[in-house]
N, C-alpha and C positions, 0 to 999 in steps of 0.2 A: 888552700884556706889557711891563713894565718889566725894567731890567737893575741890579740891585741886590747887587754884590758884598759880602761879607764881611769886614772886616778883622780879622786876629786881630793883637792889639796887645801879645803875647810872642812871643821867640823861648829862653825857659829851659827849662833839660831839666825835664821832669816836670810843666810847666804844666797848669794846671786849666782855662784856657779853651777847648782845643780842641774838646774834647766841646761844650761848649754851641754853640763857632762851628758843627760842620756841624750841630748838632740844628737851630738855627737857619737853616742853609744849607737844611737839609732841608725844612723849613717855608715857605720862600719860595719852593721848588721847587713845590713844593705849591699854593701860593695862585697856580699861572700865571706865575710870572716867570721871570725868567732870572738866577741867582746862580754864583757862583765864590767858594771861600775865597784869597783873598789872606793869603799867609803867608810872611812876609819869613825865616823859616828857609830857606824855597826861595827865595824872591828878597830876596836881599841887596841893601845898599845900605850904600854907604858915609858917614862923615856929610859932611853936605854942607858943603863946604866953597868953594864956587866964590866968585868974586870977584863975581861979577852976581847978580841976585835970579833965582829963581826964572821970573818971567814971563818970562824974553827967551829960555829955552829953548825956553816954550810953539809959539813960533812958527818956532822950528828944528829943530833936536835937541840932549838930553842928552848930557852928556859921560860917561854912564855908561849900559851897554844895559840892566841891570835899573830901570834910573831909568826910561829910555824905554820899557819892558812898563808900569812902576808908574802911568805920564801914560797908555797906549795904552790902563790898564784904566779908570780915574779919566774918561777923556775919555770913554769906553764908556756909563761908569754913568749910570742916571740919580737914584740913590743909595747911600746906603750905610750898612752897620748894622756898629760898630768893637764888635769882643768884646775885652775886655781884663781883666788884674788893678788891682789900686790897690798900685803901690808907694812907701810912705812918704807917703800921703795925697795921693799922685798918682798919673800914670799912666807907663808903660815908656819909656825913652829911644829903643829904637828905632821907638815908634808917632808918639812928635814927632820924629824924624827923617826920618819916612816924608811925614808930612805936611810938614814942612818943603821938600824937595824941590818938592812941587807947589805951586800956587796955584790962578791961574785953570779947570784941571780940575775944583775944586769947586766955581764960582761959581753961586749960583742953583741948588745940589743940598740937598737935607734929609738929617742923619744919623740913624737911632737909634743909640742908644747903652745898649751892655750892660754891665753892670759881673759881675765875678768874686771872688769872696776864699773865703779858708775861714774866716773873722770873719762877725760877723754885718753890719756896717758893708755890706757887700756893694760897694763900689767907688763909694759914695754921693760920700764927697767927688773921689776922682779923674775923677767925672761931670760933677762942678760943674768942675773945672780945665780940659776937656775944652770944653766948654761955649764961653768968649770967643775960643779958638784957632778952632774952627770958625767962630763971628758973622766974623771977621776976612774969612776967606774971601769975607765977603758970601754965605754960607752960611747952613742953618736947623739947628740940633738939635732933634730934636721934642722936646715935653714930654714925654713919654710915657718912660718908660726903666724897663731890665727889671735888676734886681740882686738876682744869684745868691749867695748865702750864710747857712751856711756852704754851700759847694758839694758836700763828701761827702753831705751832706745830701738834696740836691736830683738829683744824678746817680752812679750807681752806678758804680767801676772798668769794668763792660764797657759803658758808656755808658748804660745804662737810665735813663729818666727815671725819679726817683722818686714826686716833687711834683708831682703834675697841676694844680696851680694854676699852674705856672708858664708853662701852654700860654694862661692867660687873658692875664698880664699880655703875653706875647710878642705873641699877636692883637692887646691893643693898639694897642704900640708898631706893628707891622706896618701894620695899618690906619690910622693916624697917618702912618706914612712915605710910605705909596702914595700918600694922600692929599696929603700937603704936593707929591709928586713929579710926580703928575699937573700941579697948581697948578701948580707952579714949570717944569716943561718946557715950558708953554703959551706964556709969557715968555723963553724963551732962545733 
């Protein structure tokens, strides 16, 4: 059993990713793992602003207690699949703040990566932007990636999936990430 939390990468009212993050939560409940949505509406964080990088917290503690839940869950994981929108041909200030924060928690972890829009673009290029921030980590992004749109489309106001195709491309992506995280846990 892996531990494969959720990141949902809005915190705006009336966001269209939520739905897919538990759909998706839901599904890797399913496949035997262990999942949580991480959702910085409930755990806030402020931006990071400390004088030191990142890493010299790893080995102490945050200066901030939702920082230290956000390292407790990240050190937890042994992946993680970020559901997000594409704003302005990227991705949400607070999902690179989020990351920001941490480092070495992701070292030698695989992401997938889900993109959201109500375009049809589906969060394609905010995928690609997504993409060298995670390699930094000394991180994997699998190839695999699942982009939702337009998303009225694909899931109904009371959550209903519409598009049963998109149970294929999510298996994918999913069997991509176990795979890379098996791989990759073997090594850390």
């Amino acid at each position: 059993m892996l531990n494969i939390p959720i990141i949902l990468g809005s915190v705006r009212e009336g966001r269209k990713s939520e739905t897919p993050a538990k759909y998706i939560m839901e599904k890797v409940i399913a496949a035997g793992h262990k999942s949580q949505l991480v959702d910085f509406k409930e755990l806030p964080l402020p931006f990071y602003s400390a004088a030191t990088m990142p890493v010299v917290y790893f080995k102490t503690q945050y200066p901030d207690a939702n920082a230290q839940k956000w390292s407790d869950i990240a050190r937890a994981a042994d992946a993680f699949i970020i559901v997000t929108p594409e704003y302005n041909h990227g991705y949400p200030a607070v999902l690179k703040n989020a990351l920001d924060w941490l480092y070495l928690e992701f070292e030698k972890k695989p992401f997938g990566l889900m993109g959201v829009s109500s375009g049809s673009v589906a969060g394609a290029r905010m995928i690609e932007h997504l993409r060298p921030i995670i390699e930094n980590f000394g991180a994997v992004a699998v190839r695999e990636t699942v982009m939702l749109g337009p998303i009225d489309k694909i899931f109904a106001e009371d959550g209903k999936l519409l598009d049963e195709r998109v149970n294929k491309k999510i298996d994918g992506m999913l069997s991509s990430l176990v795979w890379w995280a098996e791989a990759l846990k073997k090594s850390r």
